[in-house]
Each structure stands twice: as C-alpha cells, then as structure tokens.
N, C-alpha and C positions, 0 to 999 in steps of 0.2 A: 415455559412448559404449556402443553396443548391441553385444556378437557373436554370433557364432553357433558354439554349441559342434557338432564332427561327433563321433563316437561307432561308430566302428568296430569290429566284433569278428568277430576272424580265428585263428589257430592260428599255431605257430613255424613250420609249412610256407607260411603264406601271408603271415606280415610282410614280407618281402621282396619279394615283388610287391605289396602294398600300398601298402608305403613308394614302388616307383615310382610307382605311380598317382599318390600325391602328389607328389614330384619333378616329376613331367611336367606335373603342374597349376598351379607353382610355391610349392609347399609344402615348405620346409625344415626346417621348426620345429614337431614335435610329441611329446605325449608318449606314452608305451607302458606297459602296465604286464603285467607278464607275468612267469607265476607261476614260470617256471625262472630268472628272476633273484633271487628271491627264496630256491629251492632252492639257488643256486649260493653265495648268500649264507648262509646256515647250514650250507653243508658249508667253508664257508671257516673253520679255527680261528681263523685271526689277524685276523678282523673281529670285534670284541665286541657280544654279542646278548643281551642282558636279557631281553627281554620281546617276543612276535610276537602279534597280537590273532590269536584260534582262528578266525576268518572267513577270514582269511591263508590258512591251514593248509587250509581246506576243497579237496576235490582241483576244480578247475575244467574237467579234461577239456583241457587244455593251452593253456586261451582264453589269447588275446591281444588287449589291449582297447587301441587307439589314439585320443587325441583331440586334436582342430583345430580352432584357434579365429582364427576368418576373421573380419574386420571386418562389419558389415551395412549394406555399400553395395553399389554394382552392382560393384566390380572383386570382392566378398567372394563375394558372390551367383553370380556367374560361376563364379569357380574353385570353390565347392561345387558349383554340377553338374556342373563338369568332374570331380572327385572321383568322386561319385554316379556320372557314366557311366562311368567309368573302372572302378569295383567292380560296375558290373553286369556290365560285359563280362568280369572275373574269373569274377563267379560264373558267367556263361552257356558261360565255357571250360571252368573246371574243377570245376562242381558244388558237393560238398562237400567234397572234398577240403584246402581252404581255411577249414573252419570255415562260420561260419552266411553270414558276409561281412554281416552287416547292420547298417546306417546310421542311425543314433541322431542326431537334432537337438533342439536346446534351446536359447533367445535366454538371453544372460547377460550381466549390466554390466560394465562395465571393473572395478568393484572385484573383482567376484567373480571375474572371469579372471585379475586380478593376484596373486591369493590363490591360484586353481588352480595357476596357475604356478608359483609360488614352493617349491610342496613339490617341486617335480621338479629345480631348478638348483640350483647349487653351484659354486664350486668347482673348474675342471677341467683338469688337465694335461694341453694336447696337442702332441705329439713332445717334441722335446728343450727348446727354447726358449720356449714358451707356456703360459700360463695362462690358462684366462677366468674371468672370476668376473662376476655381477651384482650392482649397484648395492647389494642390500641385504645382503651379505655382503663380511666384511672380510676382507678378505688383504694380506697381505707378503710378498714372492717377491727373494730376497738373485740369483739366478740367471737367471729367469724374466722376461718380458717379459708385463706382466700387458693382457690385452685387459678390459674392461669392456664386456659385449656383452646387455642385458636383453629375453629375449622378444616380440617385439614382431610379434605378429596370427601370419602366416607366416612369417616371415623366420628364418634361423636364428642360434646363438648358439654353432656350433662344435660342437655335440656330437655332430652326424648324422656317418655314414661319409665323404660327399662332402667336406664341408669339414673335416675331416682331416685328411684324406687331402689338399688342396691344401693347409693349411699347412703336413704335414710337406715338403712337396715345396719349395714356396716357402723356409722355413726353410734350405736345403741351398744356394739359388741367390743367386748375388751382385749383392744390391740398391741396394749404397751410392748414394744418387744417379743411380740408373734410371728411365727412364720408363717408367711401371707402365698397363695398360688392364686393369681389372674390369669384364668384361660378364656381367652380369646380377647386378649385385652385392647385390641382397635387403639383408641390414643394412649391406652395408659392411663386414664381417670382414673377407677378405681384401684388401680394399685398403687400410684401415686398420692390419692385420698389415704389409703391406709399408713403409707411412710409417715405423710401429716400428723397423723392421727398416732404415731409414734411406732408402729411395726418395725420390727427389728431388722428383717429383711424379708423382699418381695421377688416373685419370680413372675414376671410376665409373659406371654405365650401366645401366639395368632400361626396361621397359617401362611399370613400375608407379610412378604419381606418389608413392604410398605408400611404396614400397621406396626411392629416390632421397629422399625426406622424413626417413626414417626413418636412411639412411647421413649424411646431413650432421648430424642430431643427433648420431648418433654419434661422429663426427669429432670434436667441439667435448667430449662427454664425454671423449674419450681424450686430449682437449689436444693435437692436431697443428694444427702451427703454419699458421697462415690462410697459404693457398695453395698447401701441399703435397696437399691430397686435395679436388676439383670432380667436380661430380657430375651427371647428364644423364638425362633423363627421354624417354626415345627408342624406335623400334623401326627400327631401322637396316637391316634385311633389306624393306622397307616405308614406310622416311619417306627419303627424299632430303635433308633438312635434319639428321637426324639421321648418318644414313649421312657426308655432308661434314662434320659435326664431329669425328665418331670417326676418319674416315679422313684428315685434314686432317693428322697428324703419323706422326712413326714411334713404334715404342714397342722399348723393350727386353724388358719381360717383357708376356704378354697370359695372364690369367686368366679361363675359363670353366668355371663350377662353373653348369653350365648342365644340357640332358638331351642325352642321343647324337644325334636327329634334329635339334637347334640346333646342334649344335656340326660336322654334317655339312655342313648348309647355308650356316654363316658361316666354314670351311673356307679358301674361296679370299680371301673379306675379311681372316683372319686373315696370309694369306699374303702376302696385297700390305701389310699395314702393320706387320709386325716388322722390325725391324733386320736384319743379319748374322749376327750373334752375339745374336740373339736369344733367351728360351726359352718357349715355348705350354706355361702348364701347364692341361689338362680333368680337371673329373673333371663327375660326376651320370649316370656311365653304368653303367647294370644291365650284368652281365656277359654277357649273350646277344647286345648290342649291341658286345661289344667290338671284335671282328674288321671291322665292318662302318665303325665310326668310325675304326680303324686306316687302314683302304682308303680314305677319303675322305682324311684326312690326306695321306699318302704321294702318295696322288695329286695334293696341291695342292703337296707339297715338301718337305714333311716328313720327319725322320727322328724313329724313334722311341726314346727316349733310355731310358727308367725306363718301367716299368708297375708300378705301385703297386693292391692290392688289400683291403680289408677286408671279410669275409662276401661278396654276391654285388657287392659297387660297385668300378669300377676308375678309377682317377685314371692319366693318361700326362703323361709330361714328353717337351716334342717341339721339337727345334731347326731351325731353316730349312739344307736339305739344298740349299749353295749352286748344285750343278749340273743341279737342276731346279728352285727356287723363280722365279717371275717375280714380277719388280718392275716 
C-alpha cells in the first residue's frame, strides 16, 4: 500500500497550532522531531548518552519538523488538503512568526512507513494505570494495564496530549460494567482502554471506514472478549441511520477525544443519551477554544467536574447537571 508522507516545518512557537491543524483534519498520530528535545535530553544526567551524531548538534534555528503519513486514497487525499489549507491559513495569519510553515510531500510504501515509524514508538506510561507499547516491542507491566496500540496511517497510539489527557481522566472513573460510547474513536484506544478497565460493553464510532477498520483490529489484538467492544462507521450529526443507532441506548460514560467545534455541535446529542449518573469525558480542544466549549456544555446540562490541561490542549470531565439536563 501507497502513503503519502506530509513534511511540515514549523518552530516550538508554532507546534501547537500546527498540531491543531491536524487535530481538526482528523489527525492524531504524528511524529515531530525537534531539536530542544534532544537538548532537554543531554541536560538530563540520569539519561545515559554515548554517542549523538554531529548533524544532531548542528544549531537548526529552533525548527520543528512534523510528519503524517495519510493513506493514498480519496479519504487520505482529503484530509492532506484539509492539512495544506489549514497551514496556509497559519502562515497567511501569522507570517513568520511560525517558522517557514512549508509542506513537504513524498509517496512511500507501507514497508518504508512501517520502518519510519518504528524509530519514533516505544514503550509508554500514561497516568497511573497504562502502558502502550507496539506489536514489535516486548514489555511486562507486574501493575500496569498494557494497551498494544501500533501506528496505523492517522489514528493515534496514545502519545499525543488529547488522548492522555482522556485516559488519565477515564482511569479515575468507575467503569466496571458501564456502558461506554467512543465517538470518534480513530484506533479505538479509548474504548479499548475502557474494556481493560472492565466496561461491560463499548460502542465505537468515526466517520472514517478506515478508523472503525482499524479499532475492530485492535480490539481482537488486545484479546477483548467478542462483544464487549462494536464498532460503527457513521457521521451521526448527518446520517439519520447512524444518529438512531448511537442514540438508540443510554450510556454511562461518553468519550469524545474529538475537536472543540464537534464536540459543541453533538453537545445536545451527548446530553439526551447519558444516564443520571453519567460522566462526558472531551478532550482534542486547543486552549483558545476552551471557554467557548465550556458554554456549550453547560448550556446543554452540563456540570463541569475536572479540567485537565497539558501544554496548550485541555480535556473536561462533565456530569449531567440533573436540574437542567433534558431527556
């Protein structure tokens, strides 16, 4: 299979608004390389460092180089120009301020994107309860609830802010045997995470045949037991037959690791299908949007329980506020 590599380069002033660009185009999963992690990394004593090749070391003027490897079909082809429009309209805001902001494309085969990949995952502890590691790396976790979650086109693999930031949130909340809704669930991490975590049944949800393709695999790699996690290939703001499947049950937790303007819109959806004792956890919201997602909520019934933040992305834990939510 064909992708298409992106190739963005931006500065530490403008990852953050880059990264939303991608966010909003439904890109969760990329990698970055950038040279003050590398400085951060040799002022750390207690990381041991041999040897750094001298090209490393050369001063790069603070670039930040990002890349995204989209499938080469029409859903890949899409969200690369939503990408593309998305960083012109950066640079047409804020100049250079941001670095060069320019778009580098290159076609490359699945082997070679598999191998790209693979130097960038590992590995990784997130909050108190989780591990993800990928398929080709071995781990044993005596404490740890290991997710097995491997790169797959855009979809993420737990290491970005947004999804995080929802499992430490989810991790906190009592799942034993809840009914779980993941919308917009890209690989299926978080609903997957929930199964773990004992949820009784999960219903997964994307737009993208791909992303709904790609969580049922997953499901079966992490071994949850056939019919605790289904999964729906929908846009329920838009399909009617979609929308009456989602809304067809109540749910006890509803996960949207979605972006601020989805998650304003399906607001009132979320509101008429949680429980009582329900808990909404969002994240995928830049922090300039937060205020504005807050307002929607609250106005649909919401109470705002936790706001959780890493760098500029903020995750809310929000409970149905029983004397204004309508059912």
């Amino acid at each position: 299979m064909i992708f298409n590599e992106l190739t963005i380069d931006t500065n530490s002033a403008g990852y953050e608004l880059v990264s939303g660009v991608l966010i909003a185009a439904g890109v969760s999963c990329f990698a970055t390389e950038d040279r003050a992690d590398l400085d951060e990394i040799l002022c750390n004593k207690s990381i041991p460092v041999d040897y750094v090749e001298e090209s490393l070391l050369a001063d790069n003027n603070g670039l930040v180089k990002i890349k995204v490897y989209l499938a080469d079909n029409e859903q890949g082809r899409m969200t690369a120009d939503e990408v593309v429009t998305g960083i012109c309209r950066l640079k047409n805001e804020f100049g250079a301020a941001l670095g060069s902001l320019e778009v580098g494309k290159n076609r490359v085969d699945d082997n070679d994107w598999a191998d790209n990949w693979k130097e960038f995952f590992h590995p990784t502890p997130i909050g108190n309860r989780f591990i993800i590691k990928p398929s080709w790396e071995e781990c044993v976790s005596d404490d740890r609830i290991i997710l097995e979650i491997d790169p797959e086109s855009s979809f993420g693999t737990g290491q970005h802010e947004t999804t995080a930031l929802c499992l430490e949130i989810l991790e906190t909340v009592d799942t034993d045997g809840k009914n779980v809704l993941d919308m917009g669930c890209g690989s299926g991490i978080l609903g997957i995470a929930a199964v773990l975590l004992g949820a009784g049944r999960v219903l997964c949800v994307d737009i993208d045949k791909n992303a709904t393709d790609i969580a049922a695999k997953n499901s079966v790699v992490n071994k949850l037991d056939e019919g605790r996690l289904s999964v729906l290939c929908g846009n329920i703001l838009e399909e009617k037959a979609a929308y009456d499947k989602v809304c067809d049950t109540k749910y006890d937790i509803i996960l949207a690791n979605i972006v601020a303007d989805i998650i304003t819109g399906m607001a009132p959806i979320f509101a008429s299908v949680i429980n009582n004792n329900g808990v909404l956890i969002c994240s995928g919201i830049i922090a300039p949007k937060k205020e504005a997602v807050i307002y929607s909520l609250t106005e649909n019934g919401f109470a705002i329980s936790e706001i959780a933040k890493k760098n500029d992305w903020v995750a809310l834990k929000c409970i149905p506020n029983q004397n204004l939510i309508k059912k």
